[in-house]
C-alpha angles and dihedrals in degrees: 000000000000125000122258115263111249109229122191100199117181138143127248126257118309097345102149091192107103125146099079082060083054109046088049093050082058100043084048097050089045086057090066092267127142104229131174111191114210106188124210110001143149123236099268098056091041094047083043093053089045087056095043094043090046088230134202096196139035112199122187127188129204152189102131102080103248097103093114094053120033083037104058080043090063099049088048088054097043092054100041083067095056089253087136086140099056110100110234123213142176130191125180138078108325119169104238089240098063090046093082084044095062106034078060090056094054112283117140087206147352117212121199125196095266088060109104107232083226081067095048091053095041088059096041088057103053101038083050103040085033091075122119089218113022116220111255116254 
């Protein structure tokens, strides 16, 4: 049996939307995932939890705009502590325009909301369970 994949999900900066963070965190959790939600967090704490936690998976969610700031924030975090293992995300609304941006900063995956969360674990899984050499627990 394989271990369950461990997902940081918060939301960036002062976003105040957060039910559709929410909803995914419990879909996720549903799907036999370990997530900790973090709520409403800045790059630091959120690159600091996936660290502690020992995270698979960094999850962000917007609607705030500041997707193309605070995210790329977070990758570059992320990678300056060596975390270059750890699948980045990021669900909201996201004009189309800036998706291309920000998978060129260092996100795995944006997910829109038309995006089924079926599809976004789907994905999760096999970019996880699809390792080579899966990360220790």
């Amino acid at each position: 049996m394989k271990r369950p994949i461990k997902v940081i999900i918060a939301k960036l900066g002062l976003d105040i939307h957060w039910r559709g963070a929410v909803v995914v965190a419990k879909f996720l959790k549903d799907a036999g995932m370990e997530v900790i939600y973090l709520g409403n967090q800045f790059p630091e704490e959120i690159v600091n939890a996936a660290l502690e936690e020992s995270a698979d998976v960094v999850a962000l969610s917007t609607l705030g705009g500041n997707h193309l700031t605070l995210g790329p924030k977070v990758v570059k975090l992320l990678r300056d502590k060596g975390l270059n293992d750890i699948l980045v995300v990021m669900g909201g609304v996201i004009p189309p325009e800036d998706i291309p941006v920000l998978k060129s900063q260092g996100f795995d995956e944006i997910f829109t909301p038309h995006t089924s969360l079926q599809k976004a674990a789907e994905f999760i899984r096999e970019r996880i369970y699809g390792r080579e050499e899966p990360r220790k627990a």
